[in-house]
C-alpha positions as CSV (number, residue, x, y, z in Angstrom):
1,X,-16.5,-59.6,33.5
2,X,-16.2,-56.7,31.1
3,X,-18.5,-55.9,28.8
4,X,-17.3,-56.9,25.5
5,X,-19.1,-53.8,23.7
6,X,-15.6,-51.5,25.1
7,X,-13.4,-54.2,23.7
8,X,-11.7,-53.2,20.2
9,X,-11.7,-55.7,17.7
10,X,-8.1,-58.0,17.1
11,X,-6.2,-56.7,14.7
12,X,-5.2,-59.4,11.6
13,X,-1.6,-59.3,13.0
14,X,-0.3,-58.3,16.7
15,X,2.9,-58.2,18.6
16,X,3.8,-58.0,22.5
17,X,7.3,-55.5,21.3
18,X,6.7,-52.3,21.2
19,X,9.1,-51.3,18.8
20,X,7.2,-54.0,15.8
21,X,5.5,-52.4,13.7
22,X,2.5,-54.7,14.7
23,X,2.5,-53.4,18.1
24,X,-1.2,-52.5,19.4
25,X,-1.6,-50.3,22.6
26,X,-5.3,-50.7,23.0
27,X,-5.7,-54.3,22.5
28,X,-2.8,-55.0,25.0
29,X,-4.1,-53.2,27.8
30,X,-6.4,-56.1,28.3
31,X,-5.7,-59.4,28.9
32,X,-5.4,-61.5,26.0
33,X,-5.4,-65.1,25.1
34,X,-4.4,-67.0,22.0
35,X,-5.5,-70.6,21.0
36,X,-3.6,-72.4,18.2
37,X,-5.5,-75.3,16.9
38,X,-7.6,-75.1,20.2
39,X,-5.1,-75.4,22.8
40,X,-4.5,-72.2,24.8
41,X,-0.8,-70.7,24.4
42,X,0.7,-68.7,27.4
43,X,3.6,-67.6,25.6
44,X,3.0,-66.3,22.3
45,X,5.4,-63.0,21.2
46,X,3.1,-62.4,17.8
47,X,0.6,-64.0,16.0
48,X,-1.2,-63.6,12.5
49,X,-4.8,-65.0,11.5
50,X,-5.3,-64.7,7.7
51,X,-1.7,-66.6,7.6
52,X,-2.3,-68.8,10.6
53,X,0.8,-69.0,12.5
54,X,1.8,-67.6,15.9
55,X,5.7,-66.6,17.5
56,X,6.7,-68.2,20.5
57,X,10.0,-68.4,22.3
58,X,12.5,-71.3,21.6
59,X,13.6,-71.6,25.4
60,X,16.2,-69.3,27.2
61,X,18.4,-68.4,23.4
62,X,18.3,-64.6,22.7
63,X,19.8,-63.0,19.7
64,X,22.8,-60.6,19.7
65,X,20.5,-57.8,20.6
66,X,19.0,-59.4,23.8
67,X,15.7,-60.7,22.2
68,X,14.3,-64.4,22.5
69,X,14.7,-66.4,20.0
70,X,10.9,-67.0,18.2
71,X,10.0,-70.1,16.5
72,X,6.8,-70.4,14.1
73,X,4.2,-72.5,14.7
74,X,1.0,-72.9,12.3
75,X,-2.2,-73.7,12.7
76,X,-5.7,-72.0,13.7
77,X,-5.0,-69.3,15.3
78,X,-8.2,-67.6,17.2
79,X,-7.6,-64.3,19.6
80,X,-9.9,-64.0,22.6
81,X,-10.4,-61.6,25.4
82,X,-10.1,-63.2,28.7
């Protein structure tokens, strides 16, 4: 297990694009996990914790540019390193 002292802190809002504005480098190269009112989320594109609400995607729909569809979901939102 790594030590947790190395780990930088979660930012208040992060994506998994790189080309948001919310996109994080350092916090991505670990692995991270996402609960949403305590129930683990594999598939979350970007979340936010002072608004509590996370991005996931609706199923196989894209937009015209080739990007899943997101839907919001709100809740507790809590950030961990796994």
């Amino acid at each position: 297990m790594t030590d947790m002292t190395q780990l930088p802190p979660f930012p208040d809002r992060l994506a998994i694009d790189p080309r948001s504005p919310y996109y994080n480098a350092p916090v991505l190269e670990h692995d991270v996990g996402i609960k949403l009112d305590d129930k683990e989320r594999t598939n979350v594109e970007e979340y936010c914790i002072s608004e509590g609400w996370i991005k996931v995607a609706a199923g196989k729909a894209r937009d015209r540019k080739g990007n899943p569809m997101t839907i919001k979901l709100k809740g507790k939102v809590e950030p961990f390193y796994r």
